[in-house]
Biopython code that builds the backbone (N, CA, C, O; Angstrom):
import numpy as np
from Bio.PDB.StructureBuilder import StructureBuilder

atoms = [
    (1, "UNK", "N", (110.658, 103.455, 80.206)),
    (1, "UNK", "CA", (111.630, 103.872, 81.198)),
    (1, "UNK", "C", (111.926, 105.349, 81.000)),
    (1, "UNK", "O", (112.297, 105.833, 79.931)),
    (2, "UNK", "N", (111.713, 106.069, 82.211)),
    (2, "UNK", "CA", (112.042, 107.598, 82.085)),
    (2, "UNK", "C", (113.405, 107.695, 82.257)),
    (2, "UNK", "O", (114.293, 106.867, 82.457)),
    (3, "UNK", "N", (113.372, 108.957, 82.127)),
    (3, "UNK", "CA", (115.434, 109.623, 82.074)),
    (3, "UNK", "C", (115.474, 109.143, 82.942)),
    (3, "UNK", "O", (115.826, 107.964, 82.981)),
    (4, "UNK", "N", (115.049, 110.004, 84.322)),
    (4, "UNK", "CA", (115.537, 109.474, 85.388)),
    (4, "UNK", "C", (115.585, 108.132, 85.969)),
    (4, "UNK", "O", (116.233, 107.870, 86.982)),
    (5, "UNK", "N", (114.715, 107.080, 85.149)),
    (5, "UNK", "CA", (115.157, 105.791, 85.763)),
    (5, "UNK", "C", (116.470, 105.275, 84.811)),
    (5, "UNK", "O", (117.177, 104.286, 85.007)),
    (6, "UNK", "N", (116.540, 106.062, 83.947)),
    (6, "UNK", "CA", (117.882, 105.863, 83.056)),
    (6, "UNK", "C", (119.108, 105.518, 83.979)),
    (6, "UNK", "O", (119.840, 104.528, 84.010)),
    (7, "UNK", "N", (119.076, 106.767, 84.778)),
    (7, "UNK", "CA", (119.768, 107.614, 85.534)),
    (7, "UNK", "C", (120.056, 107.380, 86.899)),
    (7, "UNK", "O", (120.973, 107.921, 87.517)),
    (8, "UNK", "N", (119.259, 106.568, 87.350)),
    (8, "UNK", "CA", (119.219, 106.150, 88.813)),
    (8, "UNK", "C", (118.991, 104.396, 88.948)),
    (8, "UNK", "O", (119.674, 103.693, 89.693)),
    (9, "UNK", "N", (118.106, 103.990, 88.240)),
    (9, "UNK", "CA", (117.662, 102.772, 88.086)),
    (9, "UNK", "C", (116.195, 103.254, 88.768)),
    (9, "UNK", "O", (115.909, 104.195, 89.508)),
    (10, "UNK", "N", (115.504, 102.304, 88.247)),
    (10, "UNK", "CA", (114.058, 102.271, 88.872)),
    (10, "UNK", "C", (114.066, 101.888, 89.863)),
    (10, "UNK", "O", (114.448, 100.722, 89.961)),
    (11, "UNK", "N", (113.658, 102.627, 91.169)),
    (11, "UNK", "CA", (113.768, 102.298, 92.878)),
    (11, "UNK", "C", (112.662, 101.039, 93.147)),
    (11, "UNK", "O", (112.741, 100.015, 93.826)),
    (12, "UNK", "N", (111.272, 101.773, 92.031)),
    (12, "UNK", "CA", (110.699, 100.124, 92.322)),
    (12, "UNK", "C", (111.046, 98.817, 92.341)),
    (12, "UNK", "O", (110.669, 98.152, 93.305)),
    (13, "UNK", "N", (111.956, 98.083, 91.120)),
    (13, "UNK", "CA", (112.746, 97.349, 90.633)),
    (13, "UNK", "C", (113.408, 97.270, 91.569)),
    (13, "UNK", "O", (113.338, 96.101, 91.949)),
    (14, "UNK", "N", (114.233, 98.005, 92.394)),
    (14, "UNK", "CA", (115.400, 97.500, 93.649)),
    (14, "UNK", "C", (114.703, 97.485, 95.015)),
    (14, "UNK", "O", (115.283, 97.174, 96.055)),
    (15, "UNK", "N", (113.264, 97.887, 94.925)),
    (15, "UNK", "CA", (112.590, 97.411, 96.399)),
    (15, "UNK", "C", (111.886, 96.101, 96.345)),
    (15, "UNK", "O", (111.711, 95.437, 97.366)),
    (16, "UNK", "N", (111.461, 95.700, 95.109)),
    (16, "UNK", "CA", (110.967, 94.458, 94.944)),
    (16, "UNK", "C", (111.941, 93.122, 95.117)),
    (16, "UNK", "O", (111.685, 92.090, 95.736)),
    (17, "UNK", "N", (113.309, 93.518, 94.268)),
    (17, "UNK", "CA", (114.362, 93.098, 94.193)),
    (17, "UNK", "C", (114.950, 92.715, 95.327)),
    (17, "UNK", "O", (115.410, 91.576, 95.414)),
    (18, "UNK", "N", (115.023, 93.599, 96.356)),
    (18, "UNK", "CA", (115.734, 93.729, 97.900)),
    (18, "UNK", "C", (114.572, 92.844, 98.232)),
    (18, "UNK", "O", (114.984, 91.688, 98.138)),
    (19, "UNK", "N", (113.174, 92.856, 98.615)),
    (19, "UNK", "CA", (112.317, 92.198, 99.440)),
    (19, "UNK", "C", (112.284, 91.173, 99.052)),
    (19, "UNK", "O", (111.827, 90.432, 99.922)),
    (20, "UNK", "N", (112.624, 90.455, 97.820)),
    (20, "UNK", "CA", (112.958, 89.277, 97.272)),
    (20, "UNK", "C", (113.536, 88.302, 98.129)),
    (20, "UNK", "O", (113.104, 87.246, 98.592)),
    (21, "UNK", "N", (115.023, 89.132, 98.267)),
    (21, "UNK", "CA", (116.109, 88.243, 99.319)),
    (21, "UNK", "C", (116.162, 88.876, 100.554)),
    (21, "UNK", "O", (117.230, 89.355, 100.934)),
    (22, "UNK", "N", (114.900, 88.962, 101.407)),
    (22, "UNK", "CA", (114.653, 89.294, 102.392)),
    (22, "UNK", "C", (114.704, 90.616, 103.229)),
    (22, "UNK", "O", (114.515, 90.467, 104.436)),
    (23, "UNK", "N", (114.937, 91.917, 102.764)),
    (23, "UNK", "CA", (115.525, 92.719, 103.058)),
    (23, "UNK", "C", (115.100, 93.119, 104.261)),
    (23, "UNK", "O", (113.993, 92.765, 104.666)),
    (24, "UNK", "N", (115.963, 93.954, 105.038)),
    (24, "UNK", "CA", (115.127, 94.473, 106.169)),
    (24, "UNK", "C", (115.346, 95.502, 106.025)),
    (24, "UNK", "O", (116.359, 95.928, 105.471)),
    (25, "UNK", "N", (113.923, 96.550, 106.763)),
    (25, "UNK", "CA", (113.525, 97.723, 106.240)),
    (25, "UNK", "C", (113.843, 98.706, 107.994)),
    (25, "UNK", "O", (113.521, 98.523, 109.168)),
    (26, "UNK", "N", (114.594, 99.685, 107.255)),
    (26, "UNK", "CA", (115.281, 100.933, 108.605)),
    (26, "UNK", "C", (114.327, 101.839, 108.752)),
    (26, "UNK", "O", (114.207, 102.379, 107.652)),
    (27, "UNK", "N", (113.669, 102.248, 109.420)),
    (27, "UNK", "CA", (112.960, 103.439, 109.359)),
    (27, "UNK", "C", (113.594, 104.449, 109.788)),
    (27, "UNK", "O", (112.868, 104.854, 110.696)),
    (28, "UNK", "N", (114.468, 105.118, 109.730)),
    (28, "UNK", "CA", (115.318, 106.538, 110.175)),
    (28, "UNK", "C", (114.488, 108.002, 110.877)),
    (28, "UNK", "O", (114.857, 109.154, 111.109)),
    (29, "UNK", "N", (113.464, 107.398, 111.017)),
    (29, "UNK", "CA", (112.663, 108.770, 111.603)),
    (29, "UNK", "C", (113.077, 108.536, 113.206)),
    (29, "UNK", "O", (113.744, 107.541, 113.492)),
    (30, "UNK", "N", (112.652, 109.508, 114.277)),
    (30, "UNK", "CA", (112.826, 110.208, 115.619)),
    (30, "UNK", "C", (111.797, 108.609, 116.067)),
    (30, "UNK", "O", (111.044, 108.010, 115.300)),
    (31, "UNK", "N", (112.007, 108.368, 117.065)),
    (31, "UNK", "CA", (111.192, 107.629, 117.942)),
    (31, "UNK", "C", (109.586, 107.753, 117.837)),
    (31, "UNK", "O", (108.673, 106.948, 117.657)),
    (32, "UNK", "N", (109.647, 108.676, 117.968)),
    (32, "UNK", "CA", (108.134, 109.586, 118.485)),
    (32, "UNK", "C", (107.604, 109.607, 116.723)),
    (32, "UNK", "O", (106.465, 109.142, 116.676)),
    (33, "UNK", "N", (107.947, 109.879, 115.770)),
    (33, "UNK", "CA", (107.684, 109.802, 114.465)),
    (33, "UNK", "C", (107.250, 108.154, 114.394)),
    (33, "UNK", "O", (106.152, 107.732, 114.031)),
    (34, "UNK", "N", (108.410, 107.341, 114.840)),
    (34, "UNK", "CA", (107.928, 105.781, 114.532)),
    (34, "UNK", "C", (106.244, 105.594, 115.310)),
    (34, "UNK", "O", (105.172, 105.306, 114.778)),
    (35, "UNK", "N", (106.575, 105.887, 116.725)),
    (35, "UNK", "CA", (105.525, 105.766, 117.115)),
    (35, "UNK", "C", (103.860, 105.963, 116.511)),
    (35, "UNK", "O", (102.856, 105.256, 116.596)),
    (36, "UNK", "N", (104.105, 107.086, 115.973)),
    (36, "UNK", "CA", (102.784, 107.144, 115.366)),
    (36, "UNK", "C", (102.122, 106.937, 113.913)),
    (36, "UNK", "O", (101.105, 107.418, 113.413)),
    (37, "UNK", "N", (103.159, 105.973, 113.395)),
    (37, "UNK", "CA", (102.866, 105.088, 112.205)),
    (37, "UNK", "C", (103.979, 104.124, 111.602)),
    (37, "UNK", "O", (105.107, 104.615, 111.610)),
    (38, "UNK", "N", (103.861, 102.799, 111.063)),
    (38, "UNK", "CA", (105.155, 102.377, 110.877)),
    (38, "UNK", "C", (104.863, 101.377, 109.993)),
    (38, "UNK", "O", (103.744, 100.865, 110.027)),
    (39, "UNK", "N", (105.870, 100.936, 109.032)),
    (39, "UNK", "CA", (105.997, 99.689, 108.679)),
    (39, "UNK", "C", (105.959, 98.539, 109.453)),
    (39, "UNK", "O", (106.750, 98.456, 110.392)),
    (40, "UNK", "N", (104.620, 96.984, 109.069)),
    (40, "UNK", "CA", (105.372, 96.206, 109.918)),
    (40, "UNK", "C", (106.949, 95.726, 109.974)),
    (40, "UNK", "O", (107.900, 95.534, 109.217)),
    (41, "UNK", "N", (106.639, 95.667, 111.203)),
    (41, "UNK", "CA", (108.542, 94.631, 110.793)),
    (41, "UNK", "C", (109.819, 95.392, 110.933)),
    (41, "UNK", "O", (110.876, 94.886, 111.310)),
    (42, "UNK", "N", (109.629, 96.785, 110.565)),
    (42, "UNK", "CA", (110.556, 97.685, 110.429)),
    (42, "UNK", "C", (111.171, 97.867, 111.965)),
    (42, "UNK", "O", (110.739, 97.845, 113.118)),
    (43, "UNK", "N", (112.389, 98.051, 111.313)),
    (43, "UNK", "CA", (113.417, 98.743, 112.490)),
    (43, "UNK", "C", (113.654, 100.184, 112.973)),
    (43, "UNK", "O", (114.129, 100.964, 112.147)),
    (44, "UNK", "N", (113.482, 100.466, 113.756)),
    (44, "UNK", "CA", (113.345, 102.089, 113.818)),
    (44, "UNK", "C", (114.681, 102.241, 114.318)),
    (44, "UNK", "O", (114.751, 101.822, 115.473)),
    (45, "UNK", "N", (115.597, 102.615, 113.944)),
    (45, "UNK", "CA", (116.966, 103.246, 113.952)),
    (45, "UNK", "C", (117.128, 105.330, 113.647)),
    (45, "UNK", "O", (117.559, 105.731, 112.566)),
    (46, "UNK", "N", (116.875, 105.939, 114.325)),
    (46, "UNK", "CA", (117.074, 107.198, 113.781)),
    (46, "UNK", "C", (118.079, 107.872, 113.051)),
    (46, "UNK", "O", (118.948, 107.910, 113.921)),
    (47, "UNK", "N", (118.430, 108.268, 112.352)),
    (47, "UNK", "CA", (119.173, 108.663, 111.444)),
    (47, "UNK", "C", (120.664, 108.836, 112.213)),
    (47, "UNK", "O", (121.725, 108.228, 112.073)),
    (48, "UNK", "N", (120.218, 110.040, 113.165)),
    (48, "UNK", "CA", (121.359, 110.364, 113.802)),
    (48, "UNK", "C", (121.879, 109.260, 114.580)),
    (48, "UNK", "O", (122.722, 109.543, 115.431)),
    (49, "UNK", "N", (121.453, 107.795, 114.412)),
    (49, "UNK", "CA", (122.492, 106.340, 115.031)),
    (49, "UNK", "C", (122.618, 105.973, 114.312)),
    (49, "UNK", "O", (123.279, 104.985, 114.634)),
    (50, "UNK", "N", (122.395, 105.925, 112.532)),
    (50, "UNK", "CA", (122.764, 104.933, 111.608)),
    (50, "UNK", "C", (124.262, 104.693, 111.984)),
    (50, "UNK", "O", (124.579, 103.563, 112.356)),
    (51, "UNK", "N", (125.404, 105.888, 111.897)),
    (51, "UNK", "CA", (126.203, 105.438, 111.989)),
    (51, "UNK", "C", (127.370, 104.410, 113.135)),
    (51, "UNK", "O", (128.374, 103.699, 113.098)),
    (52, "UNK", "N", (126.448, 104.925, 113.982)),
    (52, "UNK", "CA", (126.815, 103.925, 115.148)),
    (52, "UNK", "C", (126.167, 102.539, 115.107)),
    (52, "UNK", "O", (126.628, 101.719, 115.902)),
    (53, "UNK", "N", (125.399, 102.239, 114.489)),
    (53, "UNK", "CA", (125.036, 101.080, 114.428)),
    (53, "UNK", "C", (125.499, 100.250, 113.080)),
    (53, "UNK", "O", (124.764, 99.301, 112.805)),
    (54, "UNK", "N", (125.952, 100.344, 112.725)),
    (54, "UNK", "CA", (126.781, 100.046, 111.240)),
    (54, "UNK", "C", (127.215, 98.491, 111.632)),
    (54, "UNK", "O", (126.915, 97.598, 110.839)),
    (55, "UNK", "N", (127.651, 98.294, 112.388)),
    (55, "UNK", "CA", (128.031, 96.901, 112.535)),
    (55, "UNK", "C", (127.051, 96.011, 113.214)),
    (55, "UNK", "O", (126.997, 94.802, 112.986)),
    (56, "UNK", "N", (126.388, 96.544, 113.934)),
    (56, "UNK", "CA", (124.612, 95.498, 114.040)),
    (56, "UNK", "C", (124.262, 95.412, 112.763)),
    (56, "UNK", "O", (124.016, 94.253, 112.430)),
    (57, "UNK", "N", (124.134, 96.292, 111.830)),
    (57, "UNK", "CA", (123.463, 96.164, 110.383)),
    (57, "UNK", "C", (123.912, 95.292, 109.673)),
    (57, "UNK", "O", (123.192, 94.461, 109.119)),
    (58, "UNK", "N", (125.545, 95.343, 109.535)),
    (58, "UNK", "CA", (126.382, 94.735, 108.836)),
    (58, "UNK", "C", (125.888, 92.742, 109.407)),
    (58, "UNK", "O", (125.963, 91.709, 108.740)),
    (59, "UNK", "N", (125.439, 92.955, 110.804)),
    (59, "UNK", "CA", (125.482, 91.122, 111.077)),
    (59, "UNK", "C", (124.498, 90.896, 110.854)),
    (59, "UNK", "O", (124.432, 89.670, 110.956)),
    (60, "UNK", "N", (123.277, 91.385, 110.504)),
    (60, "UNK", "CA", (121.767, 91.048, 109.632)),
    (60, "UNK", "C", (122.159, 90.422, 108.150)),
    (60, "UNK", "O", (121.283, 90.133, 107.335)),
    (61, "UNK", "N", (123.387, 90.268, 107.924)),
    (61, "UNK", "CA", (123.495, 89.909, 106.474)),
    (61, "UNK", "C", (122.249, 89.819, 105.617)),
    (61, "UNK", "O", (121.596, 88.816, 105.331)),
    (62, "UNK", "N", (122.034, 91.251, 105.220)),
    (62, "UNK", "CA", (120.535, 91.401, 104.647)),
    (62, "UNK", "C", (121.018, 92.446, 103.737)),
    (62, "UNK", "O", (122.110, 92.973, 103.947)),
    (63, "UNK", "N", (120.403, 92.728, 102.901)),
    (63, "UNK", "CA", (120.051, 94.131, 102.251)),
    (63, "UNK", "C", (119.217, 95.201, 102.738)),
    (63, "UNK", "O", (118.285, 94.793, 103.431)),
    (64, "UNK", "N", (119.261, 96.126, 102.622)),
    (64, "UNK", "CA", (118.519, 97.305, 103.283)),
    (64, "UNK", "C", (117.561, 98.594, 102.585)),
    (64, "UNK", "O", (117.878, 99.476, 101.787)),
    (65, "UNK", "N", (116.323, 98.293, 103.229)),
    (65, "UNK", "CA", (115.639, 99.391, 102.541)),
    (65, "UNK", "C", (115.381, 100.220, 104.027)),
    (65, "UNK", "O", (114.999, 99.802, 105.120)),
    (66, "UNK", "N", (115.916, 102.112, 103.372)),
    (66, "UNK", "CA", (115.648, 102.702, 103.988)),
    (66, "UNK", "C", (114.488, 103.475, 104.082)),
    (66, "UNK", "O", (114.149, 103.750, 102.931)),
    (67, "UNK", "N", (113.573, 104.049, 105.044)),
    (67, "UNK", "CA", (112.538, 105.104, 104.599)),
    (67, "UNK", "C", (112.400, 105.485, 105.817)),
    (67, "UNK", "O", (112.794, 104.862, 106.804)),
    (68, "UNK", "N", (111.500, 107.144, 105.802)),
    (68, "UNK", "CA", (111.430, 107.847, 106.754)),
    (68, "UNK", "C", (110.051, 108.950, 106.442)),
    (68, "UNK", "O", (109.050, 108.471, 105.910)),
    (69, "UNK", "N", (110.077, 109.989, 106.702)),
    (69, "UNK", "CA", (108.780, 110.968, 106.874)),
    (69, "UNK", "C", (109.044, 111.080, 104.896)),
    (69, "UNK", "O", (108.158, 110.368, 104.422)),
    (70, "UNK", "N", (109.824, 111.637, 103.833)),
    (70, "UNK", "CA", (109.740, 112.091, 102.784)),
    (70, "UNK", "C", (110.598, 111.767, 102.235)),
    (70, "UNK", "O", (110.634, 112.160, 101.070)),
    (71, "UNK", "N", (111.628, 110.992, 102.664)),
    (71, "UNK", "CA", (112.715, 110.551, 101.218)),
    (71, "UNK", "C", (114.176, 110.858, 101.540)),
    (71, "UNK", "O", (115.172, 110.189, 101.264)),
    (72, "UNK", "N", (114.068, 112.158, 102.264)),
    (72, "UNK", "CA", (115.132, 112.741, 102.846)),
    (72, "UNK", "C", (116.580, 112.036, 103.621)),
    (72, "UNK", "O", (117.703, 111.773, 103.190)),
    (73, "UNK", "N", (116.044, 111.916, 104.719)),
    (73, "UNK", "CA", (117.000, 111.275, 105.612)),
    (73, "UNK", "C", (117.272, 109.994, 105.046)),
    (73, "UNK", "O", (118.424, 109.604, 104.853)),
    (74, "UNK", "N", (116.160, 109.264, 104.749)),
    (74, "UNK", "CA", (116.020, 108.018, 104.143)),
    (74, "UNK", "C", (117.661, 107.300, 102.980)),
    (74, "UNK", "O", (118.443, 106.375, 102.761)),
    (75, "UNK", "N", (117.209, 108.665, 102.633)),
    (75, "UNK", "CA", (118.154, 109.000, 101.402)),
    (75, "UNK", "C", (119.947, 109.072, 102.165)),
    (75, "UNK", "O", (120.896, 108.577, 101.556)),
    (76, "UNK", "N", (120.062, 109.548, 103.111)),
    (76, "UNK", "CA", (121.424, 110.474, 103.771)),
    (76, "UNK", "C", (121.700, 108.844, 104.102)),
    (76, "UNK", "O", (122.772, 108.372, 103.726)),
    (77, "UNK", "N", (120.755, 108.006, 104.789)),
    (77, "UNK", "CA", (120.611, 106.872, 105.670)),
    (77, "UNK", "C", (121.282, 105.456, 104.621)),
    (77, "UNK", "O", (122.042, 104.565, 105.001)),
    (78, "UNK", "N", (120.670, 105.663, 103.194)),
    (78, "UNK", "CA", (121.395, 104.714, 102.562)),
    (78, "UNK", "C", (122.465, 105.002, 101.929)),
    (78, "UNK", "O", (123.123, 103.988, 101.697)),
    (79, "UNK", "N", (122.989, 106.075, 101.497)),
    (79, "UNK", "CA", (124.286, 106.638, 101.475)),
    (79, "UNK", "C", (125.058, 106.044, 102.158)),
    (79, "UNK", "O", (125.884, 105.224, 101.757)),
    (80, "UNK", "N", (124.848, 106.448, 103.437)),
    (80, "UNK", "CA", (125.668, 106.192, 104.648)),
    (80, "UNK", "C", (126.141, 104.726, 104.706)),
    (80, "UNK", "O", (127.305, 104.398, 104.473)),
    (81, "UNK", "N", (125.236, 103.940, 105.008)),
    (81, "UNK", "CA", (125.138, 102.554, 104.578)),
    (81, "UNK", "C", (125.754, 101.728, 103.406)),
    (81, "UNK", "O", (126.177, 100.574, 103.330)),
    (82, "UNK", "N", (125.622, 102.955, 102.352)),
    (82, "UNK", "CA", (126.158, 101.930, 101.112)),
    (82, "UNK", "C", (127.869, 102.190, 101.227)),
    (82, "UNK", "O", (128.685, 101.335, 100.881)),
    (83, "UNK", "N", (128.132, 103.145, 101.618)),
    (83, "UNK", "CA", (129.645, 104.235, 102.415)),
    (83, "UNK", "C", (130.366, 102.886, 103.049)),
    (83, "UNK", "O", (131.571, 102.674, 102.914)),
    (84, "UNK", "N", (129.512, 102.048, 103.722)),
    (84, "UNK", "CA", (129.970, 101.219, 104.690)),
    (84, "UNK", "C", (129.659, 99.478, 104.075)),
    (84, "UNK", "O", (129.318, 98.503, 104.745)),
    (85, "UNK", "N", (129.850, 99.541, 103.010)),
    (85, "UNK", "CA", (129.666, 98.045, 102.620)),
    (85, "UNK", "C", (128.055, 97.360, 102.629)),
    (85, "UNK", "O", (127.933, 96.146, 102.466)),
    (86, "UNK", "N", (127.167, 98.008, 102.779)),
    (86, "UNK", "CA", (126.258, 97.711, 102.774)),
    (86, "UNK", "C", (125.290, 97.740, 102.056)),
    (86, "UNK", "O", (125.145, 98.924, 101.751)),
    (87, "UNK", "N", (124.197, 96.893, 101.392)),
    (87, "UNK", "CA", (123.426, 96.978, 100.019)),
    (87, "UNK", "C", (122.226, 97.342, 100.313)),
    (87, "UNK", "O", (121.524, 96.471, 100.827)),
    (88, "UNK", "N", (121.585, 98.782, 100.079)),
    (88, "UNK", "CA", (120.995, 99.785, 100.743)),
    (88, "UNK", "C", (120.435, 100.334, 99.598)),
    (88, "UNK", "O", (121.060, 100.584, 98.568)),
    (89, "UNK", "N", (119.037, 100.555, 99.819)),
    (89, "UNK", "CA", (118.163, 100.924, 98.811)),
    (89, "UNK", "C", (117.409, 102.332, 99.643)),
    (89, "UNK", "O", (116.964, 101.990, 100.739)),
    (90, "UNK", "N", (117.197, 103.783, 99.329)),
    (90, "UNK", "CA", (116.406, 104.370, 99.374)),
    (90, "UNK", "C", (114.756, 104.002, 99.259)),
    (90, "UNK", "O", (114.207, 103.829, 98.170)),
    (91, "UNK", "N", (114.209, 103.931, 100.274)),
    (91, "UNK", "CA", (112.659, 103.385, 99.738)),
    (91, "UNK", "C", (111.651, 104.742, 99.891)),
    (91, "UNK", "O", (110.478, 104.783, 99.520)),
    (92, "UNK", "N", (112.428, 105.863, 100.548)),
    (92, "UNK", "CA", (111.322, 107.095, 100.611)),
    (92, "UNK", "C", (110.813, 107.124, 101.960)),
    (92, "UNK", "O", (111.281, 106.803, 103.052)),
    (93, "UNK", "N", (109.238, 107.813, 101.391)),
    (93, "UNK", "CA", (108.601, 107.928, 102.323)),
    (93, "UNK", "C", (107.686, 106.764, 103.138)),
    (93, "UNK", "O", (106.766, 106.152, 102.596)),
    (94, "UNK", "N", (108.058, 106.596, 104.369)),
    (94, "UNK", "CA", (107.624, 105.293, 104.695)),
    (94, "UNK", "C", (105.939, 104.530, 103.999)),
    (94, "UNK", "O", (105.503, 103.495, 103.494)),
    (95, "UNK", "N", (105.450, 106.083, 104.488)),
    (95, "UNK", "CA", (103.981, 105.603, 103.924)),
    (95, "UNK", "C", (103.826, 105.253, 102.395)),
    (95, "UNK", "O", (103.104, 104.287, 102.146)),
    (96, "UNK", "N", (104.320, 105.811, 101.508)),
    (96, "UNK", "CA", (104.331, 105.552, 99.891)),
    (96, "UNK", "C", (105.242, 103.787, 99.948)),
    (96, "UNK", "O", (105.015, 102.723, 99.372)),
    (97, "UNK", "N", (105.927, 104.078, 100.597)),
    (97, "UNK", "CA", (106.735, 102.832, 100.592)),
    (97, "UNK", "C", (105.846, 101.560, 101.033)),
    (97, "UNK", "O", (105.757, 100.525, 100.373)),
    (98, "UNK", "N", (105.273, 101.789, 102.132)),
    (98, "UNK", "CA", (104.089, 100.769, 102.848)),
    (98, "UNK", "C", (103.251, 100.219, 101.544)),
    (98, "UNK", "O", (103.155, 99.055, 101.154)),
    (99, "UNK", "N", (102.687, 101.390, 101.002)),
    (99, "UNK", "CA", (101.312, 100.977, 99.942)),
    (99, "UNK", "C", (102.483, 100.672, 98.598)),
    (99, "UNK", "O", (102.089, 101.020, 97.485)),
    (100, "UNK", "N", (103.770, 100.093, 98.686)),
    (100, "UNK", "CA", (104.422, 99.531, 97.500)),
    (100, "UNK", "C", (104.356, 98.081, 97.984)),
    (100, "UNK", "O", (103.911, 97.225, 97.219)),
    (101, "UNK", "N", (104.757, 97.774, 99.154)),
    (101, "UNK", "CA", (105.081, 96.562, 99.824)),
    (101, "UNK", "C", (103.925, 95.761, 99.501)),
    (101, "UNK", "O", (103.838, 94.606, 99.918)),
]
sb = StructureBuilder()
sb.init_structure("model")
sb.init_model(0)
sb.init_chain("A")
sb.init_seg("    ")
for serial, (resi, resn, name, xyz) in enumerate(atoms, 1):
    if name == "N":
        sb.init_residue(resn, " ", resi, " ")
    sb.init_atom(name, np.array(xyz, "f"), 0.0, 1.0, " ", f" {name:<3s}", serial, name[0])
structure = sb.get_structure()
């Protein structure tokens, strides 16, 4: 275990963990970004609606993995989410995230 999984927890460990008990996966990128590659299954929600959609999320009684183009938004996206009662995992970049799944 490195520092930083000291430090954060190992993200692998909480995406395996989350997909365990079903999680459903946000993709936070632009429309047009989803469009041209995606997780199956995934929800494409853009960043700039996470917060308006907070209570659709909340009635998925699910856990949440977020991902997007690099980690970024992904990142702002489960913040936001965890801000709001919700059990929200950073998963990155969608594509690195795909070849974890």
């Amino acid at each position: 275990m490195g520092f930083l999984d000291f430090l954060f927890g190992n993200k692998q460990d909480a995406i395996k963990e989350f997909q365990s008990r079903g999680a459903v996966i946000i993709d936070v990128r632009t429309p047009g970004e989803y469009q041209q590659g995606a997780i199956r299954g995934s929800k494409n929600i853009p960043l700039q609606n996470i917060a308006s959609k907070i209570n659709e999320i909340k009635k998925l009684n699910k856990p949440v993995i977020t991902c997007c183009a690099s980690g970024m938004r992904s990142g702002s996206a489960a913040s936001i989410l965890k801000s709001n009662g919700i059990e929200a995992v950073n998963g990155g970049g969608w594509s690195s995230l795909n070849a974890k799944l």
